[in-house]
C-alpha angles and dihedrals in degrees: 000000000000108000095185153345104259121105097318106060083041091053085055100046089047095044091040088051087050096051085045092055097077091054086044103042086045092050093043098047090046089066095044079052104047094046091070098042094049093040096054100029091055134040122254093252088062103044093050084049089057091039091063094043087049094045083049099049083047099055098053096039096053090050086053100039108033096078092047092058089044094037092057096037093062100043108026094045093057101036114085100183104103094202083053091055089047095052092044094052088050087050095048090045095062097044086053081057111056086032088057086058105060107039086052084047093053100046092056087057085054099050096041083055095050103028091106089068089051124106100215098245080059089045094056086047087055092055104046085051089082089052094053095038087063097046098046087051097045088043088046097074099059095053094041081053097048089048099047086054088046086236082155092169091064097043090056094048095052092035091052092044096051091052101047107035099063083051106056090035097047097046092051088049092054104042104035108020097036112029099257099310114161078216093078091068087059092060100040084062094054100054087048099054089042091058098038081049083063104042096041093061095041111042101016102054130085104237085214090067099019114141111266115188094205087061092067101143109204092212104057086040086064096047088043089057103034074055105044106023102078085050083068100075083023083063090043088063101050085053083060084053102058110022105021088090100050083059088045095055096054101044088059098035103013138252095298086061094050090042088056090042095048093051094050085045087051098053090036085055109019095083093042092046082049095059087040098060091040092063110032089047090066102031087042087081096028099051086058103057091039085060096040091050114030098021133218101336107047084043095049077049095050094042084052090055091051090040091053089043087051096050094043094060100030099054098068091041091059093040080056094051098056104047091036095041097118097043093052089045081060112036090053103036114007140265089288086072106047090089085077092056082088085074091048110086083043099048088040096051086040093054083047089060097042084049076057101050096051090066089041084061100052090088089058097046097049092059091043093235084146086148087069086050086063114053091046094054083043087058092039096044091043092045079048096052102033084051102052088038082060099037115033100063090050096043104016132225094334080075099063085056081062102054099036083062093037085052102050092043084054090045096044096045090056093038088059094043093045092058097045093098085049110036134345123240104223118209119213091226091177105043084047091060090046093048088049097046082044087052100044086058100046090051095046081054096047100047094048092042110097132218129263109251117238090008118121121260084244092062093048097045085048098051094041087057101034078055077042103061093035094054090045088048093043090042090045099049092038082059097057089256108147116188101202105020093117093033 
């Protein structure tokens, strides 16, 4: 049980955040990885054509999978009675279940409606995304277990494998077994989450809080869902938010478009979402038991301290982003890609406010007033989606980056709104004004520094960004900043 917020809740947060950073790094640099493979092993028809697949698979899993992590972080990290998790996790289990049906039910209707607008690599694509809806939710239970215990170890396990694995394989399955064909990697994935599904049950579980099916409380089946029902259109929305353009996009200029669109968003949102992870994966369970123990103030304390952390790192990531946003487009996919560069500095600073947004909730989450979470994503996901539908065919897909940042600021700004009665977001106005003035000379440095002759782009990238980080942390500490002073 957490008594309080002093060093030791900050000990765990920081100790929690360094056990999370293998399984992220891992994830993150899989990604990085994966962009310039795919980009340069396949043309850009078929990577568009797996973009989409993979957008699509995205949209309907999340839907599916997102209120079953909230929902057992909030239940399963507070509660201590091992026979009331497990009876929680059953509960949860069948829900996933009968969730899992429908939203794979739903997205063959949906392919079966669009399929005559479908090229047939795209449409193979289409038919492999069920298989791997079913394995990632019921996969999904044992590593939202493992993280509301803070069994870190098994999280990791289960988090790198499932990472790795679908790549090696895949790539193994496209280019050997299937004459180059981007479809392989699809299928890679989906051998890989099957057998994960298996082993997880049966070997990462504890059996004294393993899902059982027979143990399904009705009870705690009505308050999971009256909590995590409303996140599910909540979530769709967030979906709208993030992948409604890229559809957009190729249905007005087609999927070579969209796949150019979708690398230069990764790279704009990957190393936010990096930090984001990071961070949110260690304070979810924490910020729970702080609540449930110690009550509004010390939480509003703790959720500065992460607010100020998250400021702090993401600042000069985003400053590099922008000013080195060609030579990373290049150095991770190749020239053809560098048009999209235009939608960078908008999708970064919109992934920093959805970082944002995320802390701002909290207050929401932890009364479980997951209904008023709802209708702010709907406005934010209808303003994102009215908006592209208006913009995208006149300005192309730059237009999309506008609306993406235009999006997150509307969302954060009612989040934030919407948990003041709860809790109160409090901004670090000081540590703000030194990040920006930090910033502003980093970026003054950076843009007059020259590149090496004869040295690769990688080199130079690197050693802008290795000056970068030294003058942000000099600039920083010369102005009183202290990164770990509350810590």
């Amino acid at each position: 049980m957490i008594k309080d917020t002093g060093p030791s809740i900050s000990k765990m947060l920081l100790s929690d955040t360094i056990k999370y950073l293998p399984a992220t790094i891992v994830n993150a640099t899989a990604i990085l990885f994966m962009l310039p493979v795919l980009t340069k092993l396949f043309d850009k028809h078929a990577y568009g054509n797996y973009s989409i697949a993979v957008s699509g698979y995205n949209f309907f899993q999340i839907i599916a999978s997102t209120w079953i992590s909230a929902t057992l972080i909030r239940f399963v990290s507070g509660e201590t009675n091992i026979q009331e998790k497990k009876i929680i996790n059953s509960t949860i289990y069948k829900l996933t279940l009968y969730s899992t049906l429908v939203i794979v039910s739903l997205f063959v209707l949906v392919v079966i409606a669009t399929k005559s607008s479908y090229n047939p690599q795209l449409s193979m694509l289409m038919l492999i995304v069920p298989l791997l809806i079913i394995s990632n939710n019921l996969m999904l239970i044992p590593i939202q277990i493992s993280r509301a215990n803070r069994n870190i170890n098994i999280y990791t396990i289960i988090s790198v494998t499932k990472v790795l694995a679908p790549i090696i394989l895949g790539l193994y399955i496209s280019k050997e077994l299937m004459s180059n064909d981007i479809t392989g990697m699809m299928i890679g994935s989906v051998i890989v989450y099957w057998a994960l599904v298996i082993i997880a049950y049966k070997y990462f579980i504890d059996g004294r809080e393993a899902p059982d099916i027979k143990l399904y409380d009705h009870n705690w089946s009505k308050r999971l869902i009256n909590y995590g029902l409303p996140l599910v259109p909540s979530v769709l929305m967030v979906q709208v938010l993030d992948m409604a353009d890229r559809f957009i996009v190729a249905k007005y200029y087609g999927t070579t478009d969209a796949g150019v669109f979708t690398a230069n968003y990764i790279i704009a949102s990957l190393p936010i979402d990096f930090i984001v992870t990071l961070l949110t994966g260690a304070a979810a369970p924490l910020i729970v038991s702080v609540f449930e123990n110690n009550g509004r103030h010390k939480t509003e304390e703790f959720l500065e301290t992460i607010t100020r952390i998250y400021i702090i790192i993401c600042a000069p990531v985003y400053t590099i982003l922008c000013l080195q946003s060609n030579e990373i487009v290049t150095l991770f996919t190749n020239k053809e890609y560098i048009s999209g560069t235009k939608i960078i500095p908008y999708v970064s600073l919109g992934a920093v406010l959805l970082g944002l947004q995320w802390i701002a909730q909290r207050g929401m989450i932890l009364a479980n007033n997951t209904r008023l979470i709802l209708i702010i994503y709907f406005i934010a996901g209808a303003v994102n989606l009215i908006a592209n539908i208006l913009l995208i065919p006149t300005f192309g897909y730059a237009a999309a980056g506008w609306t993406t940042f235009g999006s997150y600021l509307i969302l954060l700004l009612l989040i934030v709104l919407g948990s003041s009665k709860f809790l109160t977001l409090r901004i670090p106005v000081k540590t703000v004004a030194r990040v920006i003035v930090s910033c502003i000379i980093v970026g003054l440095i950076i843009h007059n520094v020259n590149d090496i002759r004869n040295q690769p782009l990688m080199f130079n990238l690197l050693l802008k960004t290795a000056l970068g980080a030294l003058v942000y942390v000099l600039t920083l500490y010369i102005s009183g900043e202290r990164v770990f002073k509350k810590v």
